[in-house]
N, C-alpha and C positions, 0 to 999 in steps of 0.2 A: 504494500500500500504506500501510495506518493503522501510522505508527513513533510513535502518542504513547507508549507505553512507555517512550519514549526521554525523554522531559521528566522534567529534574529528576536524570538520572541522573548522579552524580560519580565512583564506584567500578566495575569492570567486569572481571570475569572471561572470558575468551573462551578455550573447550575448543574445539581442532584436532583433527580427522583426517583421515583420509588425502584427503578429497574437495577439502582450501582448496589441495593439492598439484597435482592432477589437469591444472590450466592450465599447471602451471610442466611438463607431461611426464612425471611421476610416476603409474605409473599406481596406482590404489586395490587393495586386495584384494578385497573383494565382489561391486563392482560389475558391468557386462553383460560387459566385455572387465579384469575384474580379476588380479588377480597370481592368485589361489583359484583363480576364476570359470575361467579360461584350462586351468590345471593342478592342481584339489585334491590332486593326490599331493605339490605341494610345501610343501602343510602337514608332513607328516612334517618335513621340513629346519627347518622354524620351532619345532621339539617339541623343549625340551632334553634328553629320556630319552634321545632318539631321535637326537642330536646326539652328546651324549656318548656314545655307547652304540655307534657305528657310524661308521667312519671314514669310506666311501662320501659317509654321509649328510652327513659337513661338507665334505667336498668337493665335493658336488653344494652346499651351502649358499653356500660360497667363490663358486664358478661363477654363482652367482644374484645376487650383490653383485659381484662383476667389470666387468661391463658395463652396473653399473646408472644408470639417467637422475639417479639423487638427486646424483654427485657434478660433476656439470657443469652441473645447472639452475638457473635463474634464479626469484629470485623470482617472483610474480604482482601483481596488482591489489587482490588479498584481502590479501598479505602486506603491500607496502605500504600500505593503506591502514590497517592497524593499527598500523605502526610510525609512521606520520603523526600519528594520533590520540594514542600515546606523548607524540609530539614536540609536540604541542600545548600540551603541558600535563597531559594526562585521565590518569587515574589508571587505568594499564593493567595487567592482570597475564595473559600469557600461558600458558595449560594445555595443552600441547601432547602427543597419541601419537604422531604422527609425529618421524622419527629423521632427515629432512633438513637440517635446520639452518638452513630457509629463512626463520625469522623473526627470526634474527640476521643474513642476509645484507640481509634484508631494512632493517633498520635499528633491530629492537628491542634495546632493551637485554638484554644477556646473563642479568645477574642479575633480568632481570621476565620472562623464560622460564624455565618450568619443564620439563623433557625428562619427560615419564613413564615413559616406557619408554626411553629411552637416545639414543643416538648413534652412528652408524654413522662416526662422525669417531674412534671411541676403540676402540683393541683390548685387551680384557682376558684376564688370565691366568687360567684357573679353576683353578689349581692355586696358586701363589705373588698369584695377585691383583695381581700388575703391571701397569700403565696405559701403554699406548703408541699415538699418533696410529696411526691404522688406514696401511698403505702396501696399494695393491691394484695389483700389479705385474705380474698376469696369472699366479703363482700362484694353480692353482686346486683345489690339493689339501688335504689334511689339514696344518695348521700347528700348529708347536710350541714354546714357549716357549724363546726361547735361553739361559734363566738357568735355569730346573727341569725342563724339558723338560716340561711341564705342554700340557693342550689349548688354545690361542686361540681366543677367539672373538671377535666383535663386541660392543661395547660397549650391547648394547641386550636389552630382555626378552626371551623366548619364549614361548611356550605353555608351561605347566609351573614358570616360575620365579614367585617372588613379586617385588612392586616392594619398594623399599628403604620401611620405615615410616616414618623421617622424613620422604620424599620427598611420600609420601602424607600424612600428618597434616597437612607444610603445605600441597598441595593443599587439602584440606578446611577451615582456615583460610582462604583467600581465598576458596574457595566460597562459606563462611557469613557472610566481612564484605563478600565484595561487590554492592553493589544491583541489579547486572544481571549473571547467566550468558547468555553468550552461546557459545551450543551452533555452531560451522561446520564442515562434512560428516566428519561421526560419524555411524557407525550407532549408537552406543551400545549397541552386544551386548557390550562388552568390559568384565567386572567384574575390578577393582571402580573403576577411571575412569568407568561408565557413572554411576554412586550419584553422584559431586561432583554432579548435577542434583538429586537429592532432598535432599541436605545444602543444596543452596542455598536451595530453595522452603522445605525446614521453618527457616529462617532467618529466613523472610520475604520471599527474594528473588524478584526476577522471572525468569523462565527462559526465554528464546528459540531456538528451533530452525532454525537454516539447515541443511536439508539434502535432497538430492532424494527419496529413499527415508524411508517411514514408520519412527520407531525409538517401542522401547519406553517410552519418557517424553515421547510427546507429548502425552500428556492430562495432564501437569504444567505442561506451556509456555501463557504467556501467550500468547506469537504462535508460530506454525510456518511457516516459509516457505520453500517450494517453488524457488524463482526462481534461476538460476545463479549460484554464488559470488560470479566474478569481478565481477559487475556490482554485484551486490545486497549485499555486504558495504562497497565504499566509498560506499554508500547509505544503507547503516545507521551508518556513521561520521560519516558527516555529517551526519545527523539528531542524531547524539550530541551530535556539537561543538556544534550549536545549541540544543539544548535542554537540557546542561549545560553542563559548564565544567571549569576545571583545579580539582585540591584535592590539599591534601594530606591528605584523610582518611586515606588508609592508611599514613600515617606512625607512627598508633597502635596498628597490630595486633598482637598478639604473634607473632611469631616472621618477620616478614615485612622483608626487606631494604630500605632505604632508598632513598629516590629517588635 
């Protein structure tokens, strides 16, 4: 496969979803055997009207994160090999939808992840807004806040919620200071994290596509490639390493945290 897109590159944005997960046992939602794919009625549970609105439905939601593979699995090959390229030196900034945690287990640094959509490590209050490490104890009913008696949830978006706008803005800053978006297994249906791909091109930057299924910004992508994550992402790291180098270019960005 032609990685010369890779020559020369110092800066590098790299958008996760749910498919860089798939290896570590996490399964995707869309795909053939997905979380959807399996059961579309458990979109309702992911709907926050539809959350808050129905005690059922967070209970059935509880029940769906109870048993889930994200809180025992290990990173992958994908994961590491980005935390590697970090540790190199390369000027990494992680843009992640997924709510695993598995590029900080993996070795990246905390503050060059950015969580788009949240963490399944964090339980929030939607009533008082109180923040507490998620406990999944094999309650699997409706929970409720022991200080307001308020709904808990998960620390992470739904359908129906908007992202925090700071959160986004700096997305869209690194999108636009960095030389390579690197798109790995995102459909890219999901606005408005799909658009950081066109904020990155009208930039000027280059945009690369890992992912098995066709998404709607591949005729923005320099390159589109098909080929399994786990292999073909410490592939494209290592073309990287070689054909850039460490910098501190994004030590100049506005609003972007320090090496």
């Amino acid at each position: 496969m032609d990685m010369s897109w890779a020559d020369g590159v110092t800066r590098v944005a790299v958008l996760t979803g749910a498919g860089i997960s798939t290896d570590s046992g996490i399964p995707d939602y869309r795909g053939p055997d997905g979380v959807w794919t399996r059961d579309p009625s458990l979109v309702d549970a992911f709907t926050y009207q539809s959350f808050m609105a129905d005690a059922d439905v967070r209970a059935r939601f509880w029940r769906t994160y109870a048993g889930h593979p994200a809180w025992t699995a290990r990173p992958n090959a994908a994961h590491r090999a980005l935390a590697d390229l970090e540790r190199g030196g390369f000027a990494v900034r992680v843009l992640t939808q997924n709510v695993d945690g598995l590029h900080q287990k993996a070795g990246s640094s905390p503050r060059k992840v950015l969580e788009l959509h949240g963490s399944i490590r964090e339980t929030v209050c939607t009533g008082c807004g109180a923040r507490t490490p998620t406990a999944i104890d094999g309650a699997d009913g409706d929970r409720r806040c022991a200080a307001c008696g308020g709904i808990l949830k998960l620390g992470v978006v739904m359908f129906g919620e908007h992202l925090d706008p700071d959160t986004v803005g700096l997305a869209e800053r690194i999108a636009s200071h960095s030389e390579l978006m690197l798109v790995v297994g995102s459909s890219l249906q999901v606005e408005p994290v799909a658009s950081l791909c066109a904020v990155a091109v009208n930039g000027g930057n280059r945009l690369v596509i890992v992912n098995r299924d066709p998404t709607p910004y591949d005729s923005l992508a320099t390159a589109v490639v098909r080929e399994p994550i786990g292999t073909v992402v410490p592939r494209i790291c290592a073309a990287l390493s070689g054909g850039g180098g460490s910098s501190s270019a994004n030590e100049a960005v506005p609003g972007l945290p320090g090496r």
